[in-house]
C-alpha positions as CSV (number, residue, x, y, z in Angstrom):
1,X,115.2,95.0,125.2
2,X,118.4,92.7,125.6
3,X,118.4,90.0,128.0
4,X,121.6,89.8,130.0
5,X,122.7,86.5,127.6
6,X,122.3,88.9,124.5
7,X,124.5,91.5,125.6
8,X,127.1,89.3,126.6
9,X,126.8,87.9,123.3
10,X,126.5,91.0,122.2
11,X,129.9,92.4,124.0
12,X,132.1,89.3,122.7
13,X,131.2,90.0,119.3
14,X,132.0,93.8,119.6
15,X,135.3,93.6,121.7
16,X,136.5,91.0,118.7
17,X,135.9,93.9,116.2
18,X,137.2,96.2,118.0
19,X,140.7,95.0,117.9
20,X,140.2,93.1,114.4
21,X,141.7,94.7,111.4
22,X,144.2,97.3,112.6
23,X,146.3,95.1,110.7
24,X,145.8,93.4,107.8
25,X,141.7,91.6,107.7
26,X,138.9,93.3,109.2
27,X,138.0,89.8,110.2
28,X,140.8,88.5,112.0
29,X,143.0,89.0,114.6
30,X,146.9,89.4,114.4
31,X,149.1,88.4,117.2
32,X,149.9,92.0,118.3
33,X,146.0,92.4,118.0
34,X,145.0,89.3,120.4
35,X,147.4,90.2,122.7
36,X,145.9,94.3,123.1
37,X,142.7,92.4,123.4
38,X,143.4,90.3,126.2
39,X,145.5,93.1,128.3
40,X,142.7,95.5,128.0
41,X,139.9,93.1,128.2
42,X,140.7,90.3,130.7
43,X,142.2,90.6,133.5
44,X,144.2,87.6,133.2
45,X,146.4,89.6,130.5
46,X,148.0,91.6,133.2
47,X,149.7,88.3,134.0
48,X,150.6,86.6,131.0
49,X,154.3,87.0,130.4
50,X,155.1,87.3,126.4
51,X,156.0,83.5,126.2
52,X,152.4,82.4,127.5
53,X,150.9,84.8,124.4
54,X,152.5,83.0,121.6
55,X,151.7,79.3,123.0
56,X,147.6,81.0,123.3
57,X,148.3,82.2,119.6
58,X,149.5,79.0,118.7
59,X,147.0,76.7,120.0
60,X,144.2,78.8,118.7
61,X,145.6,79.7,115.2
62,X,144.1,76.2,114.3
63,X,144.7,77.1,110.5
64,X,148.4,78.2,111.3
65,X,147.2,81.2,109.1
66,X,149.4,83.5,111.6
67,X,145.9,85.5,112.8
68,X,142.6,84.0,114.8
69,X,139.9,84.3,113.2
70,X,136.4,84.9,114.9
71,X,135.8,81.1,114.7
72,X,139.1,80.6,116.4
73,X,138.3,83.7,119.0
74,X,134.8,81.9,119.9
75,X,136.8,78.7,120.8
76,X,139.0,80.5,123.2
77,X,135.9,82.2,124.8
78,X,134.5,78.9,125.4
79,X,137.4,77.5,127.0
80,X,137.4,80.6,129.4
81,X,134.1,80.1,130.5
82,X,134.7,76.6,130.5
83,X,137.6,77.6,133.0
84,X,135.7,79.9,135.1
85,X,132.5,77.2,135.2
86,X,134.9,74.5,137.2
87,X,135.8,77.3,139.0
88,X,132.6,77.9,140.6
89,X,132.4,74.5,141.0
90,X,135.4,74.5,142.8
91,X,134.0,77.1,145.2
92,X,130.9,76.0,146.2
93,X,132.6,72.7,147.3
């Protein structure tokens, strides 16, 4: 049975590949790609105006390859739970 951690994991691995490789590489993600990702998966995307998708793509597109790789996709799921960490923090203050 999978601990809560594990499915997670689990989820952030799956919801990478599920959006990976409609164009071009199985393994990476295109700019169209990351940004049908983070509409359907996040609810941040409903906000994020076209400009603030290209200056995510950029900063995580670390190879300037023009895609994000899952390397690349893990750092950006750090810094969101990075993000959401110091905002609990914030709150119980």
């Amino acid at each position: 049975m999978e601990t809560p951690l594990e499915k997670a994991l689990t989820t952030m691995v799956t919801t990478f590949h599920k959006y990976s490789g409609r164009e071009g590489s199985k393994l990476t993600l295109s700019r169209r790609e990351l940004k049908e990702l983070i509409k359907k998966e996040l609810c941040l995307g409903e906000k994020m105006q076209e400009s603030s998708i290209d200056d995510l793509m950029k900063s995580l597109d670390k190879n300037s390859d023009q895609e994000i790789d899952f390397k690349e996709y893990a750092v950006f799921l750090t810094t969101l739970c990075m993000a959401y960490n110091d905002f609990f923090l914030e709150d119980r203050k």
